[in-house]
C-alpha positions as CSV (number, residue, x, y, z in Angstrom):
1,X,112.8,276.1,112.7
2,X,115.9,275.4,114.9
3,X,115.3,275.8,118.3
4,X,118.0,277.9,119.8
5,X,120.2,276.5,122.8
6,X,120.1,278.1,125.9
7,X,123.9,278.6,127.2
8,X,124.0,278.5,131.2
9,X,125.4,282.1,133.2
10,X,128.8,280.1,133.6
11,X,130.4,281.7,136.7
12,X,133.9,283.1,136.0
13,X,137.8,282.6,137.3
14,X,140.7,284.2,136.6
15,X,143.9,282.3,136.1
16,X,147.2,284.0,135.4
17,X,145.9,287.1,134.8
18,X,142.9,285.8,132.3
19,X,139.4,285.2,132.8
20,X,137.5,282.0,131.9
21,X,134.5,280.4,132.3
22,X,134.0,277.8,134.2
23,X,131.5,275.0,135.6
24,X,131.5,271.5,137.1
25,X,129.8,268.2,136.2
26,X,130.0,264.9,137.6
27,X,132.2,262.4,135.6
28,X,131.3,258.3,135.1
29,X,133.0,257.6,138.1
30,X,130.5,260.0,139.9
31,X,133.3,263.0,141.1
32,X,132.7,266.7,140.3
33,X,134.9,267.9,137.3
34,X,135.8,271.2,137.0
35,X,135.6,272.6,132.7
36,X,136.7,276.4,131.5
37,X,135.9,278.4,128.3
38,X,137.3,281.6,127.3
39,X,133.8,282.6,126.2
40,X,130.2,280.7,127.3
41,X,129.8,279.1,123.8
42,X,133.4,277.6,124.1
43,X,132.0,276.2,127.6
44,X,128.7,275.3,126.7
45,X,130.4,273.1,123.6
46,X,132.5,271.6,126.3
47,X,129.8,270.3,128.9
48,X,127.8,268.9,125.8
49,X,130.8,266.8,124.5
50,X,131.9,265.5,127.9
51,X,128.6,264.7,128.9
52,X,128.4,262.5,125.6
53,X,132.0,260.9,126.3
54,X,130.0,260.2,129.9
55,X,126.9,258.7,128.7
56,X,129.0,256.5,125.7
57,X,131.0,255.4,128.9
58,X,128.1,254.4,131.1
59,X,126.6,252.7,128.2
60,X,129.6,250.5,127.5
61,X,129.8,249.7,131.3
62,X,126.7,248.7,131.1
63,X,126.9,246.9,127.9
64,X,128.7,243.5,128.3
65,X,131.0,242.4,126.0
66,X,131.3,239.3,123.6
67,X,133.0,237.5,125.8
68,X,131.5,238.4,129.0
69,X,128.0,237.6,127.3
70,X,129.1,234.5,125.4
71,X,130.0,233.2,129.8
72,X,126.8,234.0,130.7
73,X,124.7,232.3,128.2
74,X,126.5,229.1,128.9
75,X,125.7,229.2,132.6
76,X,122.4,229.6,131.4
77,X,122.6,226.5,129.4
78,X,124.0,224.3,131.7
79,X,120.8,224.0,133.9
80,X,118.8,222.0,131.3
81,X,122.0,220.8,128.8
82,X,123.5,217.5,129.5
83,X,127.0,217.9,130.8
84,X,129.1,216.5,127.5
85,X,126.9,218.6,125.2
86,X,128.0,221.8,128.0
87,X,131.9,220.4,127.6
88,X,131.2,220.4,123.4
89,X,129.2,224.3,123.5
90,X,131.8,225.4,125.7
91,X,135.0,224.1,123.5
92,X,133.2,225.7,120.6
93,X,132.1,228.9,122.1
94,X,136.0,229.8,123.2
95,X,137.5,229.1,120.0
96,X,135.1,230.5,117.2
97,X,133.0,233.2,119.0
98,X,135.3,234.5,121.8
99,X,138.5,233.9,120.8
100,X,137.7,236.8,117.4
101,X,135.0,238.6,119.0
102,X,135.1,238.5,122.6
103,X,136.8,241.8,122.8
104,X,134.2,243.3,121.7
105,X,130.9,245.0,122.8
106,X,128.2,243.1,122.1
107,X,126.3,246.0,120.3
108,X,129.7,246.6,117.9
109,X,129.2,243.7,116.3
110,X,128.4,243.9,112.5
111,X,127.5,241.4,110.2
112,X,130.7,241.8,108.8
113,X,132.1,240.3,111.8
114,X,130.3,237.6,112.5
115,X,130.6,236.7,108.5
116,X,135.1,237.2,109.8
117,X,134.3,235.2,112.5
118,X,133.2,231.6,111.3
119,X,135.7,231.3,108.3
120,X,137.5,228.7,110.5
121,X,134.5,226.9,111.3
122,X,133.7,226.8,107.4
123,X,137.1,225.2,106.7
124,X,136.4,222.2,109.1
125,X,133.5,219.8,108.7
126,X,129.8,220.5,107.7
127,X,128.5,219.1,111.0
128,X,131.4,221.7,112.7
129,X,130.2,224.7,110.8
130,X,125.9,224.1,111.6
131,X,127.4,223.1,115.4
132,X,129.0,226.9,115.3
133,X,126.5,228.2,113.4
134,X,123.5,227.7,115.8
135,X,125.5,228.9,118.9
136,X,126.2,231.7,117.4
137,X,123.1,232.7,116.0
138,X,121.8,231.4,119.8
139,X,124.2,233.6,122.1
140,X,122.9,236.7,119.4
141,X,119.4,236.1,119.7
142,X,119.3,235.8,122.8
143,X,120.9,239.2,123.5
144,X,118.3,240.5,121.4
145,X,115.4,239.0,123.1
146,X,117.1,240.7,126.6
147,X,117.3,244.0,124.8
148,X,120.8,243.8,124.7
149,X,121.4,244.3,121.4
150,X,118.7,246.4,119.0
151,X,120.2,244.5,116.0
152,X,121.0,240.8,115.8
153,X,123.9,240.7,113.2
154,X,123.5,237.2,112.8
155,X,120.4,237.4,110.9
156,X,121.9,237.1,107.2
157,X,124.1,234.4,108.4
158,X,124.1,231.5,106.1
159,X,123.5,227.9,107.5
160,X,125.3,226.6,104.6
161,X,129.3,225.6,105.1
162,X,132.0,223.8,106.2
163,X,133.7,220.8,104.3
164,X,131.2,217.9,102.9
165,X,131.7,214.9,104.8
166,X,132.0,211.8,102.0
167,X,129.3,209.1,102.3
168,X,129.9,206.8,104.9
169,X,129.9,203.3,103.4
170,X,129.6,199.6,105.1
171,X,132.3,197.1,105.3
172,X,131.8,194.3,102.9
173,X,132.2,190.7,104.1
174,X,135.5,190.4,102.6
175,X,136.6,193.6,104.2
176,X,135.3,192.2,107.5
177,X,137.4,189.4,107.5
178,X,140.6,190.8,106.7
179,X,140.2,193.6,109.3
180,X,139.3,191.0,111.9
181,X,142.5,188.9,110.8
182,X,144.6,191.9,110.7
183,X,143.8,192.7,114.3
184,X,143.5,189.2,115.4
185,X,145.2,189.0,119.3
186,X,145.8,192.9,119.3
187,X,144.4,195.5,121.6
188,X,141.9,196.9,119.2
189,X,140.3,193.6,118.8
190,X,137.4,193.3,121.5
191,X,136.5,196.9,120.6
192,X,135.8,196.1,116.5
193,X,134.4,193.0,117.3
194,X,131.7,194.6,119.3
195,X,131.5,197.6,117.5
196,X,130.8,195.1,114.2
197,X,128.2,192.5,115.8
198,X,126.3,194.9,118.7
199,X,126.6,198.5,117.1
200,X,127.6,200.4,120.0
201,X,128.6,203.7,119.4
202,X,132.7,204.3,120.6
203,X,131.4,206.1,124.0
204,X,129.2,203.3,125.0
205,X,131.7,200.5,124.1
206,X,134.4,202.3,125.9
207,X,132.2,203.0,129.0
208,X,130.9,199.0,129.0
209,X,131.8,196.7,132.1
210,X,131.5,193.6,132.4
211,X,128.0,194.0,135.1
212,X,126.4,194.8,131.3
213,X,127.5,191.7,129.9
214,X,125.1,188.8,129.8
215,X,126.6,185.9,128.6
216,X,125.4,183.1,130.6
217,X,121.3,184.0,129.4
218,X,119.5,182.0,127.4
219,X,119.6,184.5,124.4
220,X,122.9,186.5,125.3
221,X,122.6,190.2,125.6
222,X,124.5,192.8,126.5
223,X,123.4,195.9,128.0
224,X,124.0,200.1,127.4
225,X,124.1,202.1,130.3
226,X,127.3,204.2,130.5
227,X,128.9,206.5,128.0
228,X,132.7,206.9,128.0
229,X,134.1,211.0,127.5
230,X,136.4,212.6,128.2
231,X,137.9,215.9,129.8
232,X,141.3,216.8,129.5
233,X,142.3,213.6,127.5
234,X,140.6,211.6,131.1
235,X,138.5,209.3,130.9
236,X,134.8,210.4,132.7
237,X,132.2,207.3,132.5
238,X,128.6,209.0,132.5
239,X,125.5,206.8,133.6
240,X,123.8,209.8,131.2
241,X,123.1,208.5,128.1
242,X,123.2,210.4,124.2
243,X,119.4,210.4,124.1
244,X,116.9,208.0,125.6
245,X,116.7,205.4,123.0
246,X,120.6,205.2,123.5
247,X,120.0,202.8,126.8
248,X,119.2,199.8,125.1
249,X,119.6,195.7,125.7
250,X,121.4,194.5,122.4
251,X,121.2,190.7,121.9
252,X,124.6,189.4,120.8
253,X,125.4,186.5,118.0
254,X,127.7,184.0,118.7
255,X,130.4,184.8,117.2
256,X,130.7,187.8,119.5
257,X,129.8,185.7,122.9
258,X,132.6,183.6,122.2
259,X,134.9,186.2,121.7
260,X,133.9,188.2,125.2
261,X,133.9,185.0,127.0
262,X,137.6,185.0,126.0
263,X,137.9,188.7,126.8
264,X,136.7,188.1,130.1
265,X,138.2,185.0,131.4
266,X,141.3,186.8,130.4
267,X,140.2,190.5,131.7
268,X,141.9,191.8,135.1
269,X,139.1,195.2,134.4
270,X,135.5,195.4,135.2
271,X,135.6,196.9,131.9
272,X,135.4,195.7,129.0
273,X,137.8,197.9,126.2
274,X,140.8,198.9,129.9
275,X,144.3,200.1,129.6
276,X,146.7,198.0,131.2
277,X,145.9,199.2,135.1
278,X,142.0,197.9,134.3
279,X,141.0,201.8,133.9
280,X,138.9,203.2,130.8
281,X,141.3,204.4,128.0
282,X,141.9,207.9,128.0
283,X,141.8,210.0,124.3
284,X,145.5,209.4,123.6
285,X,145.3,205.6,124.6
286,X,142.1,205.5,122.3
287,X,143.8,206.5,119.8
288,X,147.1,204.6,120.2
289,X,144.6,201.3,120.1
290,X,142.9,202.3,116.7
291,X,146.7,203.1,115.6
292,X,147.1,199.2,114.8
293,X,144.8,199.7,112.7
294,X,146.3,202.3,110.7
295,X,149.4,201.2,110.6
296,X,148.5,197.7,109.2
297,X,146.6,199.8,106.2
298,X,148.1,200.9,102.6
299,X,147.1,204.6,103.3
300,X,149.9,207.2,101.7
301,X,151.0,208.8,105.3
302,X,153.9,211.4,105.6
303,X,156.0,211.7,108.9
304,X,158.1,214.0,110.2
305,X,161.7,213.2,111.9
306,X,164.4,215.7,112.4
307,X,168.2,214.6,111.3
308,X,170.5,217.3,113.1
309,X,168.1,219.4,114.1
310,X,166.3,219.7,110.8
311,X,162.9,218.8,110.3
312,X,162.3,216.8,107.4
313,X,159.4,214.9,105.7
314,X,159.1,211.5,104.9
315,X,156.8,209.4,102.9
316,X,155.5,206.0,103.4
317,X,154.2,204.1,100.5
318,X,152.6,201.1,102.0
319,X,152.5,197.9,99.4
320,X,149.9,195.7,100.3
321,X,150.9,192.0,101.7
322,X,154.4,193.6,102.5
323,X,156.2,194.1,106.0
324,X,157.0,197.4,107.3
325,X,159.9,198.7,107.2
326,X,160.6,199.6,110.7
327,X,158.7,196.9,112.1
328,X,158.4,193.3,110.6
329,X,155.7,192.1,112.8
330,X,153.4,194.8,111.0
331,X,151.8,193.4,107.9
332,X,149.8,195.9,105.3
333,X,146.9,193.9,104.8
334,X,144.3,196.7,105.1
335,X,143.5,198.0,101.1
336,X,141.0,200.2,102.6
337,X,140.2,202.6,105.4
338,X,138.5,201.9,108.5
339,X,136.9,204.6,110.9
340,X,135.4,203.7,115.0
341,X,131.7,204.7,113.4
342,X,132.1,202.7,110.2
343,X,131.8,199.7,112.0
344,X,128.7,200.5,113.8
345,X,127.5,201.8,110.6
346,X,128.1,197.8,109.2
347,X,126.0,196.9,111.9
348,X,123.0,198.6,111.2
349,X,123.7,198.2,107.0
350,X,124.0,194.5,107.7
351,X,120.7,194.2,109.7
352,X,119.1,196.2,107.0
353,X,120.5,193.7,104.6
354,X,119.0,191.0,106.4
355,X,115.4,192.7,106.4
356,X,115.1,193.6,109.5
357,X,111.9,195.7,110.3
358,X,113.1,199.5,110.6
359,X,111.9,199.9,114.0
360,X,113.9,197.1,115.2
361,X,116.8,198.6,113.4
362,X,116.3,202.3,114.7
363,X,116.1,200.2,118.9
364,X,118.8,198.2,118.4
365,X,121.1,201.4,116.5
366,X,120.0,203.4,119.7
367,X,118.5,206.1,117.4
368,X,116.4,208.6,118.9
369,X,114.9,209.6,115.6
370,X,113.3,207.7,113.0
371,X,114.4,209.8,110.4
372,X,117.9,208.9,111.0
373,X,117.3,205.3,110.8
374,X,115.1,205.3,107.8
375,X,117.6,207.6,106.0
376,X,120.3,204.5,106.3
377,X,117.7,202.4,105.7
378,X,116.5,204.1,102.5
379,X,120.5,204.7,100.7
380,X,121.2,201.3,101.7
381,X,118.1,198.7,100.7
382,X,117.4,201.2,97.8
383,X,121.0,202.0,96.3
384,X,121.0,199.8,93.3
385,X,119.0,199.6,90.2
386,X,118.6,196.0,90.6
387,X,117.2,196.4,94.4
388,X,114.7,199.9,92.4
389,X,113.6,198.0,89.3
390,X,112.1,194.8,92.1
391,X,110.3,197.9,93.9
392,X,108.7,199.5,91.0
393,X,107.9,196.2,89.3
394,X,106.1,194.8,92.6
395,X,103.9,198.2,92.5
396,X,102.9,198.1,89.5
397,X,102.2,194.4,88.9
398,X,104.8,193.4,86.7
């Protein structure tokens, strides 16, 4: 049985010759509100919906929203998160979680939302998509655990998107050479050289000085300490390392001694890879460096110039062995594309291919995991059926 509602004895007022109803209540802000009725029902229906409006307007005072939440949780992270992951979560938090949701109330959001949310993560890379994925699903949980939420809308959010990245594949020996004569005498030079023969990752050759550079030892080494990044395209050198196994001493063949003691007798920088003033490159100069590189390659590109005002395309069809067009100095002689990682990844492929124990491989890479390591190890020692047949043949006594 419905249980009846008691309806208050409203005192009454009369206003231009009519009588109403009328009580007071105290608003969100906390001030006495004055409410009429022309009969107590009429009032009565009144204080119950303004009291609602009241409570849903505490509530959503209370309840932070996307954006305000998303803040937060970063602070939170930054007391035990190394300072280039913070810069990374930070970047990705602003522009795929805040930027569409952070209007929001954190308890509004739907599944449907998030799902809106991370289609332009799911157009960029795999490794992009997971990155965006796990904050997300982080910041959400998290507001569950604090009984912020009752719901966590990221539940049903699939771990699977973003753009497969293609196998990344060694340099051959031939390839090798002709990058190294391409590049012969040019700025990008020192970096590929070590990048080929020690395996540094791009941050740690681009942080290296020359106080890390034994060459005078009786096995020449060279040693990672620093990592290069950068914030707001400047250069920041960090004595904090990717992981632990990334601070490493990496013993260096000849071939690349003789070309740092070069470098440095003709080096003006304690650094290794410097602009022109002897400071660490910043992003743009980076990538003006590894433009050498491209240019001198027989990639399809498409620039844009603007004749009068009007912006129009054009297509360069690189022809290998042939000058450019613009520029006679530049030479296509690269039939194949070359990225910074690729030519750490030839390091490691090469020490594999000179059977090298794994865990020597996974110190000198700087890899933290072993998985990793025997994961290269694995696609490259065991990618042909020549290298599978001497395996199973061995195992089974044949």
């Amino acid at each position: 049985m419905a249980k009846r509602k008691t309806i208050p004895n409203y005192g009454t007022v009369t206003m231009n010759g009519i009588e109403y109803y009328r009580t007071r209540i105290l608003d969100a802000d906390g001030k006495r509100v004055a409410l009429y009725g022309r009969t107590r029902e009429e009032l009565y229906d009144k204080v119950e919906e303004a009291k609602k409006q009241i409570e849903d307007c505490t509530f959503r005072r209370e309840m932070p929203t996307v954006k305000e939440y998303c803040e937060k949780w970063l602070l939170m992270q930054s007391a035990h998160v190394r300072n280039t992951t913070m810069i990374d979560y930070t970047s990705k938090v602003k522009n795929y979680i805040i930027k569409p949701l952070g209007h929001m109330y954190m308890a509004d959001v739907t599944t449907d939302d998030i799902r809106l949310a991370v289609l332009p993560a799911a157009k960029k890379s795999e490794s992009v998509y997971s990155s965006v994925n796990m904050l997300m699903k982080c910041i959400f949980y998290s507001a569950e655990d604090s009984h912020i939420i009752d719901e966590n809308p990221t539940r049903k959010l699939s771990a699977k998107g973003g753009i497969p990245q293609k196998e990344k594949e060694a340099l051959t020996d031939e390839q090798v050479e002709q990058l190294l004569d391409a590049i012969r005498g040019l700025p990008p030079y020192v970096f590929v050289m070590i990048g080929l023969y020690a395996g540094l990752r791009r941050e740690e050759i681009l942080a290296l000085k020359w106080d890390c550079v034994h060459l005078d030892e009786e096995a020449p080494y060279l040693s990672v300490r620093r990592a290069w990044h950068v914030e707001h395209n400047r250069p920041v050198i960090l004595t904090e390392l990717k992981t632990k196994a990334a601070r490493r001493d990496v013993p260096l063949p000849q071939r690349l001694v003789d070309c740092l003691r070069e470098a440095k007798a003709n080096s003006n920088s304690e650094y290794v890879v410097a602009n022109r003033d002897g400071e660490p490159l910043s992003y743009t100069q980076f990538k003006r460096v590894w433009q050498y590189i491209r240019t001198r390659s027989t990639k399809e590109r498409t620039y844009v110039r603007y004749v009068n005002g009007e912006k129009i395309k054009h297509t360069v069809k690189p022809v290998l062995g042939q000058p450019a067009p613009h520029n006679g100095k530049v030479i296509y002689s690269l039939d194949f594309q070359v990225t910074p990682h690729q030519l750490r990844h030839t390091y490691i492929t090469n020490l594999i291919y000179a059977h090298v124990d794994p865990k020597t491989v996974q110190y000198l890479a700087g890899h933290e995991n072993s998985k990793v390591t025997m994961d290269i190890y694995a696609k490259v020692k065991y990618n042909k059926p020549t290298e599978l047949a001497a395996v199973v043949n061995s195992a089974f006594g044949q």
